[in-house]
C-alpha positions as CSV (number, residue, x, y, z in Angstrom):
1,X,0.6,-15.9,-3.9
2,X,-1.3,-12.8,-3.0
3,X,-0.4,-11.5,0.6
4,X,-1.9,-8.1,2.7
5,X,-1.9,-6.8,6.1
6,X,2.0,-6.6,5.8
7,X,1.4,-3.0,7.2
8,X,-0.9,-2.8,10.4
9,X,-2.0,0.3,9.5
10,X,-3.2,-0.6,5.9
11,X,-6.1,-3.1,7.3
12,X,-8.7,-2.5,4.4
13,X,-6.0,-4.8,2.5
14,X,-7.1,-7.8,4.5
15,X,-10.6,-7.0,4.0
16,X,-9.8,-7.7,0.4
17,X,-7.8,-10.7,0.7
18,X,-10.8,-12.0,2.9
19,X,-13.7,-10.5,0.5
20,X,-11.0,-12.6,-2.1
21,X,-11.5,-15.7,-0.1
22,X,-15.1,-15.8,0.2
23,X,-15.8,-14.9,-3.6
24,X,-13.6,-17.8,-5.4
25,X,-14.3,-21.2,-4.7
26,X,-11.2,-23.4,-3.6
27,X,-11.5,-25.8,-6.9
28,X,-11.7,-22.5,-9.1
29,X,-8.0,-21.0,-7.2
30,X,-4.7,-21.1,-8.3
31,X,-2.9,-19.5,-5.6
32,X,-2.1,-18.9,-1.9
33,X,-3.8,-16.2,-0.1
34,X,-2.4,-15.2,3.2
35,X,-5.0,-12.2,4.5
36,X,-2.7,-10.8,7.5
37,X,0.8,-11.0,7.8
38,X,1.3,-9.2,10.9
39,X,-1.6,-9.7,13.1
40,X,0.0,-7.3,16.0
41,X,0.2,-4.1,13.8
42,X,-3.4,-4.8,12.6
43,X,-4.6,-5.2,16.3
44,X,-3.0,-2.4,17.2
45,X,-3.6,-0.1,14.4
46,X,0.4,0.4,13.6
47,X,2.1,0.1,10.4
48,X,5.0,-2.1,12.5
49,X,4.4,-5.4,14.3
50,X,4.7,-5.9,18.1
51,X,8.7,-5.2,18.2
52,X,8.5,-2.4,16.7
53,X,9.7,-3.6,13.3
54,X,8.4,-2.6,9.8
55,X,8.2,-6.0,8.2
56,X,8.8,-4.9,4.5
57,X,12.1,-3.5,5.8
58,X,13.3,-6.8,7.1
59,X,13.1,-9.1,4.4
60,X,17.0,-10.3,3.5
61,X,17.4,-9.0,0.1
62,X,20.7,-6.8,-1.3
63,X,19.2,-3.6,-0.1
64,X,18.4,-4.4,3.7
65,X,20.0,-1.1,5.9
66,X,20.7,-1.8,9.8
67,X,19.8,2.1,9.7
68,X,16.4,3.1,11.0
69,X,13.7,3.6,7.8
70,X,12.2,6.6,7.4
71,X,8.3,6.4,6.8
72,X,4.8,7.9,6.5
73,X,2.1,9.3,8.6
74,X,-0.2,7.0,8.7
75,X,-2.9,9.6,7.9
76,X,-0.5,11.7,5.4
77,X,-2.6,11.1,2.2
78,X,0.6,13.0,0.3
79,X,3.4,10.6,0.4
80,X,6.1,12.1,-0.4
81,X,9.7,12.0,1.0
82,X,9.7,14.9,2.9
83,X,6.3,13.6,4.5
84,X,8.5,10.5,5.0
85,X,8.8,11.9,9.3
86,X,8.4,8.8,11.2
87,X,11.1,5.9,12.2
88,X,10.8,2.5,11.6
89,X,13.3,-0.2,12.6
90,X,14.3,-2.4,9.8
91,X,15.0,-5.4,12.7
92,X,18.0,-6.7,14.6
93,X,19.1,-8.6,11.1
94,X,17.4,-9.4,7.6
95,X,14.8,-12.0,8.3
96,X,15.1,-11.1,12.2
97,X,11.0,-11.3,12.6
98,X,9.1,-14.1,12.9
99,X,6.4,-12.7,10.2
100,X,8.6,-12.3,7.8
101,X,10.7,-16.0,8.4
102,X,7.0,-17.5,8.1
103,X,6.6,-15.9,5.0
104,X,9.9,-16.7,3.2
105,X,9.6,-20.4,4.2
106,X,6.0,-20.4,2.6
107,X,7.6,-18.9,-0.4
108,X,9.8,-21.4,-0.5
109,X,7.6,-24.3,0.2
110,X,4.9,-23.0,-2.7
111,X,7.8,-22.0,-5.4
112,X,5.2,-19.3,-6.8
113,X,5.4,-17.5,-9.8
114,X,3.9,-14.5,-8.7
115,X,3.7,-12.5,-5.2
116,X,0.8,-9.6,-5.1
117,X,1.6,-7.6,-2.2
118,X,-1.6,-5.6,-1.2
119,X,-1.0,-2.0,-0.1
120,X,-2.8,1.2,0.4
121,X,-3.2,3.9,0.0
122,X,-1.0,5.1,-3.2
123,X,-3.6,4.4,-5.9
124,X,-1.5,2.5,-8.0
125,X,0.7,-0.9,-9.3
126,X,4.1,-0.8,-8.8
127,X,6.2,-3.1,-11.2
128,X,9.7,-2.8,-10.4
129,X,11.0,-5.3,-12.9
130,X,10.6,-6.2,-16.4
131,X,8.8,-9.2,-16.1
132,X,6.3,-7.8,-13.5
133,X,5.4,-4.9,-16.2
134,X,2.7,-7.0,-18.2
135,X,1.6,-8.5,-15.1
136,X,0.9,-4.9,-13.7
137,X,-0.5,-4.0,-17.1
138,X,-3.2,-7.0,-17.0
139,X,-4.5,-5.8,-13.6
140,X,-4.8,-2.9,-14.5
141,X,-7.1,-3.1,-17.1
142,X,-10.4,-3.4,-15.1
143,X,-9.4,-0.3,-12.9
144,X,-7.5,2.2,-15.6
145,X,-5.4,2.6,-12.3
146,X,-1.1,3.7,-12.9
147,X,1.4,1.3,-13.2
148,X,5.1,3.2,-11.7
149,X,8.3,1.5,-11.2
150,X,9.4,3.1,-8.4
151,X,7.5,4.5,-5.0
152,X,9.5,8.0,-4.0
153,X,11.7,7.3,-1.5
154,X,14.2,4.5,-0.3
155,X,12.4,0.9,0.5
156,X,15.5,-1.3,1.7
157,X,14.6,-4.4,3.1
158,X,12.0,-4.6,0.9
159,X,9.6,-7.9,0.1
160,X,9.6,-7.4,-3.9
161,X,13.7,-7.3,-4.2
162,X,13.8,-10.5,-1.9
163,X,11.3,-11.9,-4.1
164,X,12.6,-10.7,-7.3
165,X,16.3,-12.3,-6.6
166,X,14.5,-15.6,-5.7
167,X,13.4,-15.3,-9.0
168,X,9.3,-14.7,-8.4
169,X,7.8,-11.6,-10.2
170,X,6.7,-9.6,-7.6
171,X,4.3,-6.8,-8.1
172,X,2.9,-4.2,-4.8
173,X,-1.1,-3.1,-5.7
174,X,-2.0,-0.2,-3.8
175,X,-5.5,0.7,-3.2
176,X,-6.8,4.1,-3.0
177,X,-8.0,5.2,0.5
178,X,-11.6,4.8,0.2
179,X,-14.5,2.5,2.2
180,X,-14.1,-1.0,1.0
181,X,-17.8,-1.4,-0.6
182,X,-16.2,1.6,-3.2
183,X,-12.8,-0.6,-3.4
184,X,-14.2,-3.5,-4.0
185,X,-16.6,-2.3,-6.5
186,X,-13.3,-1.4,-8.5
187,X,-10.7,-3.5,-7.8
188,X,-12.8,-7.2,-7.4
189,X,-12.1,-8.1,-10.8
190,X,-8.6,-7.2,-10.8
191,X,-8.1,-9.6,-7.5
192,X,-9.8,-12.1,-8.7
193,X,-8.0,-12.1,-12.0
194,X,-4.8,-12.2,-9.5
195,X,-5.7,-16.4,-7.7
196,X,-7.6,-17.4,-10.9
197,X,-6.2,-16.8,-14.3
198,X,-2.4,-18.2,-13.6
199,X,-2.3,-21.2,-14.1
C-alpha cells in the first residue's frame, strides 16, 4: 500500500500518489494507492483533519498519548524539536477518527506487506525497523536520498508502529520541499518501484 495526504498541510504528497496513478497501468500494479487520507486538512490547508486531530497521532499502537502532540510550523523548513511549537490533539481515543478507522480496516482487508507513507518535507526515508532497512535502501537508490531510523522528536500514535505490530513493514518517504515537476523528476522512479516491483 502506498498512502499520502495523511497531513493536510503536506498536499504535494497526493500530487505524487495521483502522478503515481496516472503513470502505471492497473494490470502493471501490485499495490493499493490511497492519494488523500484526510480530505478536510487538504481542503483546508492544515496538517490536522476537520476535528482538529493529527491523524498519525491517532492510530492505536503501544505508544498512543491522550496528551496533546507537539508539532511543526507548517512553514518551519528546520524541524527540529524546539521548532516543534504547535499543538495537535492525538483524538478522544486510539482509532477515534473516522480517517484513520477507514484506513486500518483497509489494511486489514488488503493484508499488505508493505505501507509507504508519503511525507514532506524532511528529505529523507525513515525505516524504523529492521525489515524496513533494505526496503528503504532499494528506494533509495534512484534518489541517493538518507535513510534515518528515527525523526527528532516524539511521534506517539504513530501509523508505522501500528503497522509494524500488525506485522507490515512500514516505511515514511519524505520528499524535499520543492515544485512537484522537480520532485517528480527525482523521485518517479523510486514510486514506481514502490506499486510495481513487489510482487
Amino acid at each position: 500500500m502506498v498512502w499520502a495526504a495523511i497531513h493536510g498541510e503536506e498536499a504535494v504528497t497526493l500530487q505524487a500518489a495521483h502522478q503515481l496513478l496516472r503513470t502505471v497501468h492497473a494490470d502493471d500494479a501490485c499495490a493499493v494507492v490511497v492519494p488523500v487520507l484526510n480530505p478536510d486538512g487538504v481542503l483546508a490547508g492544515t496538517r490536522q483533519n476537520a476535528r482538529g486531530v493529527d491523524l498519525n497521532r491517532n492510530f492505536p499502537g503501544a505508544n498512543w498519548s491522550p496528551v496533546a502532540s507537539p508539532t511543526f510550523w507548517s512553514t518551519s523548513m528546520t524541524r527540529t524539536s524546539e521548532r516543534r511549537t504547535l499543538l495537535s490533539s492525538p483524538g478522544d481515543a486510539p482509532g477515534s477518527e473516522p480517517e484513520v478507522q477507514a484506513l486500518m480496516a483497509l489494511v486489514q482487508r488488503v493484508q499488505p506487506e508493505l505501507v509507504i507513507d508519503l511525507h514532506t518535507p524532511l528529505e529523507c526515508l525513515i525505516a524504523t525497523s529492521e525489515r524496513a532497512r533494505p526496503v528503504a535502501q532499494h528506494l533509495a537508490e534512484p534518489t541517493g536520498i538518507r535513510i534515518i531510523d528515527s525523526v527528532d522528536g516524539p511521534t506517539p500514535g504513530d501509523s508505522s508502529t501500528w503497522m509494524e505490530a500488525q506485522g507490515v513493514t512500514a516505511v515514511t518517504y519524505e520528499f524535499e520541499l520543492v515544485a512537484f515537476p522537480l520532485l517528480w523528476h527525482r523521485h518517479g522512479e523510486a514510486l514506481t518501484r514502490c506499486i510495481v516491483e513487489r510482487r
